[in-house]
Every structure is written in C-alpha cells, then in structure tokens.
Residue frames relative to the residue before (quaternion, step in Angstrom):
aa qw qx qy qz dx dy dz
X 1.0000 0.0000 0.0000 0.0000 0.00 0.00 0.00
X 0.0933 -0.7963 0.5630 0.2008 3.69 -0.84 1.01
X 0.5942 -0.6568 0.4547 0.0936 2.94 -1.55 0.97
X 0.1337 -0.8949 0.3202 0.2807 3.58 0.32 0.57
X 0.5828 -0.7504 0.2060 0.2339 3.03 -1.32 1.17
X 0.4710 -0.5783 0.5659 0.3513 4.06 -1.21 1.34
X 0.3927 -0.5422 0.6544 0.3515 2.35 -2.21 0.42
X 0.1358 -0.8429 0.5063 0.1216 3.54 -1.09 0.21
X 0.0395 -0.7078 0.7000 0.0866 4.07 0.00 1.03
X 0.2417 -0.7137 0.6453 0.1259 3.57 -1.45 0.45
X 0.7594 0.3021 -0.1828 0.5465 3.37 1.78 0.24
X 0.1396 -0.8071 0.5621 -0.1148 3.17 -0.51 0.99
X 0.5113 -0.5671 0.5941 0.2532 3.83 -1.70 0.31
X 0.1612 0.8130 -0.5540 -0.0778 3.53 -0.69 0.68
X 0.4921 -0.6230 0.4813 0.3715 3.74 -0.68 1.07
X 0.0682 -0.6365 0.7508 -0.1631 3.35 -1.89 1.00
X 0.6039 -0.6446 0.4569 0.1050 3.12 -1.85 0.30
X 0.3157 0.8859 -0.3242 -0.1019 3.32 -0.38 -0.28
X 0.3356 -0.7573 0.3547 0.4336 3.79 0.25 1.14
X 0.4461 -0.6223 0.5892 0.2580 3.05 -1.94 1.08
X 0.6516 -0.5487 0.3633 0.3773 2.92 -1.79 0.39
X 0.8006 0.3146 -0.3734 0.3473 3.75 0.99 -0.12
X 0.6267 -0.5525 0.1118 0.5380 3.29 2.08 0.95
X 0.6608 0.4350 -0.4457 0.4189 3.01 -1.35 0.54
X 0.4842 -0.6941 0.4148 0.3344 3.83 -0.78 0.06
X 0.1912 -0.7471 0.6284 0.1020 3.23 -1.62 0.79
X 0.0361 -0.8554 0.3709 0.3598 3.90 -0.34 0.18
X 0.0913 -0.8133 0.5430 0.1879 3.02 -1.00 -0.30
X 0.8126 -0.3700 0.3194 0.3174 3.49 -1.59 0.03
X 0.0956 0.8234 -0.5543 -0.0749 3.78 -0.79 0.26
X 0.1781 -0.7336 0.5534 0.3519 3.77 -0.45 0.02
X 0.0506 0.8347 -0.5482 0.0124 3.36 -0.98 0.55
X 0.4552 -0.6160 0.5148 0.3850 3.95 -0.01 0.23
X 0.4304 -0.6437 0.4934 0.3961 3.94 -0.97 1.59
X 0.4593 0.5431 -0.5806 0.3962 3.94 0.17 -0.62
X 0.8522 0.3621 -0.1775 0.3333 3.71 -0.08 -0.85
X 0.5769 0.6141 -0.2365 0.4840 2.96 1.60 -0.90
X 0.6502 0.4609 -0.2731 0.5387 3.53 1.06 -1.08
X 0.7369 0.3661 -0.3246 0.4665 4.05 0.30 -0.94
X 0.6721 0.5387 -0.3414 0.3762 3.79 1.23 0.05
X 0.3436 -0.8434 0.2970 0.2872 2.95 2.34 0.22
X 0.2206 0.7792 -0.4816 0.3350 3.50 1.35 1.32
X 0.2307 -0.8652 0.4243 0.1351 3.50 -0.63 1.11
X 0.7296 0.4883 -0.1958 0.4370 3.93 1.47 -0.70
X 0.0712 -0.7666 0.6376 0.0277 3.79 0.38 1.24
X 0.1092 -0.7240 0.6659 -0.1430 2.88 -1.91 0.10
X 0.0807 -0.8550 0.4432 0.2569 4.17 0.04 0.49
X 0.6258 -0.6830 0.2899 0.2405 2.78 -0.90 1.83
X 0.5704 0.4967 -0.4254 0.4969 4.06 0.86 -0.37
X 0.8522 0.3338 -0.0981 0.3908 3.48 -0.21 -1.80
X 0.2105 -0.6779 0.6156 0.3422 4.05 1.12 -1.16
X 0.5519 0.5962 -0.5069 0.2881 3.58 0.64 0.42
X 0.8084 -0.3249 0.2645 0.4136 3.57 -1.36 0.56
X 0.0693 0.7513 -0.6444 0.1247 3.85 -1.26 0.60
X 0.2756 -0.7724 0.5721 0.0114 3.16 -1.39 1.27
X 0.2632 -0.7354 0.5630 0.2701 4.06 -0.20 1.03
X 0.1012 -0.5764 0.8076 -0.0727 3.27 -1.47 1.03
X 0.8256 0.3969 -0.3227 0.2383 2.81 -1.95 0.77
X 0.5171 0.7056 -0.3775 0.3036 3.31 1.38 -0.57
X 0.7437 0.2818 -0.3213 0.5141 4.03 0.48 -0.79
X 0.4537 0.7264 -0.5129 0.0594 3.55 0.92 0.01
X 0.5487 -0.7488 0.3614 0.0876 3.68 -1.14 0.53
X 0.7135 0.3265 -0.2221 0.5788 3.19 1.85 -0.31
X 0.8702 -0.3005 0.1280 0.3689 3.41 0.47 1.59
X 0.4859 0.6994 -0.3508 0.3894 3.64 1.49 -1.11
X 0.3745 -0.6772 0.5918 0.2256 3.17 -1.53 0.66
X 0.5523 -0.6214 0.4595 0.3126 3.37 -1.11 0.13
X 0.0291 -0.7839 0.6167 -0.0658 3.17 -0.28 0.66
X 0.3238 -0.7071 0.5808 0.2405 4.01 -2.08 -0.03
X 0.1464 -0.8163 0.5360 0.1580 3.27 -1.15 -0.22
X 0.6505 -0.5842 0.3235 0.3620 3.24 -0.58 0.62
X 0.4242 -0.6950 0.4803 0.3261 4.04 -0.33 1.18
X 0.7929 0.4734 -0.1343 0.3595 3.73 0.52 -1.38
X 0.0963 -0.6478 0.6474 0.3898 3.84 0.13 -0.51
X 0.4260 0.6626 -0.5539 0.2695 3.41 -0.01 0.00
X 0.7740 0.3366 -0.0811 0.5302 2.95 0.77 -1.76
X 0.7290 0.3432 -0.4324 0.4048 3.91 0.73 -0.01
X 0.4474 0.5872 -0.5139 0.4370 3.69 1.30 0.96
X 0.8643 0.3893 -0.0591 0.3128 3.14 1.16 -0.56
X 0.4579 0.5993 -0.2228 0.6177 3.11 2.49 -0.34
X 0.5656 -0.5551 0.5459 0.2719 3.74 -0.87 1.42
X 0.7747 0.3787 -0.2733 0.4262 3.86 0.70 -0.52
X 0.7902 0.4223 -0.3016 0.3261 3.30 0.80 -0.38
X 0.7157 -0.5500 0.1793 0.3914 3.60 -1.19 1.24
X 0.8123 0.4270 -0.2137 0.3349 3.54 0.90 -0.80
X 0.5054 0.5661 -0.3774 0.5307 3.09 1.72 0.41
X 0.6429 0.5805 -0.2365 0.4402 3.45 1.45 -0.76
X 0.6814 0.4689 -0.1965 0.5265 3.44 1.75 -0.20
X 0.3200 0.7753 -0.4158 0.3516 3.33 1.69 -0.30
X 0.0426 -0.6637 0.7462 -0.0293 3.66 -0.95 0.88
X 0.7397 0.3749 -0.3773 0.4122 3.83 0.09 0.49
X 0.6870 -0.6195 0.3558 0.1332 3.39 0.79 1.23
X 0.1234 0.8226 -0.4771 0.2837 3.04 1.26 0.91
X 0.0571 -0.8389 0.4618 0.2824 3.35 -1.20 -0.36
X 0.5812 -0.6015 0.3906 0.3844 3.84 -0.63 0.48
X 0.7110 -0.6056 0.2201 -0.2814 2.99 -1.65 1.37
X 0.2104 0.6371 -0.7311 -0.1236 3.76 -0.55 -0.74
X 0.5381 -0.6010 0.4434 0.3907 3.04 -1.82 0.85
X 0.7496 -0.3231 0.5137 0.2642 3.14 -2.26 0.17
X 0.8584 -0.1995 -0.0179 0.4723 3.00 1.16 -0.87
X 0.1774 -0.8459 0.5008 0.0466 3.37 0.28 1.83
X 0.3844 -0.7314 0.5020 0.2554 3.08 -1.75 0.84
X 0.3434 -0.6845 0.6235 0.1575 3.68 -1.12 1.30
C-alpha cells in the first residue's frame, strides 16, 4: 500500500522583535530552518514564499526525521512556489501570496 506523498518545507518565517530606532519594539519576519525554529522556542510560523498559514509536523518524530511544515490551506499550497501541489501543476499556473497571509 502506497502512502501518499507530504508536502514538506524545512523552512519557514518566524515572527521576532526588533528595537526601533525611536524605541520600543517593532516585529518582523525572519527565515530560519523549523529544526531551529522549534529549539529557539519560537511560537509564530508562517511559509516563507506565500506568508500563508502552516502546520509543524515532525517534531516528536522518532526515526531521525526533521521537522518540517506544510501549508494549513491547500489553497495556498496550489499556489505557493513551495508547496507540493503547485510543484505538480501542469496547467501553467502562476504563484501567488496567500488569500490569507499571516501578519
């Protein structure tokens, strides 16, 4: 029986801080690879192409796998340069932002 096949990004956008120049914080976007993202104990993801929603997978896993995300919507992984079902697309589609990106 085949198993069908995940998408898997191994990078992602995680929100951060950063003091403005007249003080106080502003945040903003960072790529960062989820392996790191998770052991930096970051909590706001985001896929780093589209800015659309993502779900971490893989983190408690036991045979060695990295963690990695996928896109929450299909919407956005038909249309995000990263996601599997845009990457199969045979009808000349073109790539996106999500419908609904996370700020």
């Amino acid at each position: 029986m085949a198993t069908a096949e995940r998408e898997k990004m191994y990078e992602c956008e995680v929100k951060r801080r950063r003091v403005k120049e007249g003080g106080g914080y502003e945040p903003f976007w960072k790529v960062k690879k989820v392996v790191d993202a998770l052991a930096d104990a970051d909590t706001e993801f985001r896929c780093k192409d589209c800015g659309g929603e993502v779900k971490i997978l893989g983190k408690t896993s036991k045979t060695g796998a990295a963690a990695f995300v996928e896109h929450k919507r299909p919407a956005d992984a038909e249309f995000c340069p990263s996601g599997l079902a845009f990457k199969r697309a045979t009808d000349g589609r073109e790539s996106h932002a999500s419908a609904h990106p996370v700020n």
